[in-house]
C-alpha positions as CSV (number, residue, x, y, z in Angstrom):
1,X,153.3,92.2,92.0
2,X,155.4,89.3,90.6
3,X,158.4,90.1,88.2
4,X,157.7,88.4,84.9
5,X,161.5,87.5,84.5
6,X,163.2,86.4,87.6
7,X,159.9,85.8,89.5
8,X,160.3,87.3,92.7
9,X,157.3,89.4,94.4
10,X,158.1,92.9,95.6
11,X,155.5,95.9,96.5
12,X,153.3,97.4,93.5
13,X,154.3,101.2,94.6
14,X,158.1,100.5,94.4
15,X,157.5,100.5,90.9
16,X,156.6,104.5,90.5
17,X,159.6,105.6,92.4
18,X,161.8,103.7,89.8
19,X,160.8,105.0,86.3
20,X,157.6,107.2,84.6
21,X,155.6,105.5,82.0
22,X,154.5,101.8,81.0
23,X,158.3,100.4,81.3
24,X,159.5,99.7,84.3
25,X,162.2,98.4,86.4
26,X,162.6,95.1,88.5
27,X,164.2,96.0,91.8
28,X,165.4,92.4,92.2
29,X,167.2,91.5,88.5
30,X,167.2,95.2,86.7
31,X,165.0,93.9,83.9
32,X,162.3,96.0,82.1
33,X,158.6,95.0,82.1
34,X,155.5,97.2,80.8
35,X,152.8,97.3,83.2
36,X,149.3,97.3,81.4
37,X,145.8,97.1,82.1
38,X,144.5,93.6,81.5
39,X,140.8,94.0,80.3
40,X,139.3,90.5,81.3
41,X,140.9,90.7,84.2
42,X,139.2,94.1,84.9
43,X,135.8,92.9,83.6
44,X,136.2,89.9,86.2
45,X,137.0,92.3,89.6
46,X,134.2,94.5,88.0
47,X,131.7,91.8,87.9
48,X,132.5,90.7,91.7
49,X,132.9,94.3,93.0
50,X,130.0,96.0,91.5
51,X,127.6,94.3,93.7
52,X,129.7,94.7,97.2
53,X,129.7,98.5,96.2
54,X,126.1,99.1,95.5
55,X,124.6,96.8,98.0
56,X,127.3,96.5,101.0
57,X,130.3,98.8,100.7
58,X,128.4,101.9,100.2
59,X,125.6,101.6,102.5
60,X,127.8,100.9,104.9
61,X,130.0,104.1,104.6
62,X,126.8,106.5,104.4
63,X,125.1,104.5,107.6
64,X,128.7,105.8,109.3
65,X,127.7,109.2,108.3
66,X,130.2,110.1,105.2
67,X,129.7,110.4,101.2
68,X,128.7,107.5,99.3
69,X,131.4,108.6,96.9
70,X,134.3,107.9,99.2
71,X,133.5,104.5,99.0
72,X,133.1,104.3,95.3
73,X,136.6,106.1,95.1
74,X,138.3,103.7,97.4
75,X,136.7,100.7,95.4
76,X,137.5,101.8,91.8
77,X,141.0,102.3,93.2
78,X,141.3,98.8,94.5
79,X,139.5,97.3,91.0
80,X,142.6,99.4,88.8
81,X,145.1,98.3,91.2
82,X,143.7,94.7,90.8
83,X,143.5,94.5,87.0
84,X,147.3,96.2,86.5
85,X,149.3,93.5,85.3
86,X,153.1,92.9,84.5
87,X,154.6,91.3,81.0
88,X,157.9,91.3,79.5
89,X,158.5,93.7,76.4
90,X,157.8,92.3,73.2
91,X,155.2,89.6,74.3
């Protein structure tokens, strides 16, 4: 994820270990940002992972002998992590 104030790019999980809740806390510049769900965002991803779900992902995983569900889990997973997004408070 990128920091909406000074910029820099740092890991998307660093950002549990600093505070709970939508605010959180750059580790480069200290600064507070909200994290939120952008919904176009989501609908995009959604519109280009739907289809590698139902007719790739999913197959695949049950022809290698496990539950199609694992694959839908790992999937809906990547889609939130994908549509999370970072603004500065107030905007």
């Amino acid at each position: 994820m990128r920091c909406p104030h000074c910029d820099k790019v740092f890991p998307f999980f660093t950002l549990g270990l600093k505070t709970k809740g939508p605010q959180k806390l750059c580790p480069h510049c200290n600064k507070t940002m909200l994290l939120y769900f952008n919904s176009k965002v989501a609908a995009l991803w959604f519109a280009l992972l739907f289809p590698l779900q139902v007719f790739i992902f999913k197959p695949t995983v049950i022809g290698w002998g496990y539950n199609g569900t694992l694959s839908t889990g790992i999937v809906a997973a990547t889609w939130l992590y994908l549509s999370l997004r970072l603004k500065k408070p107030g905007e």
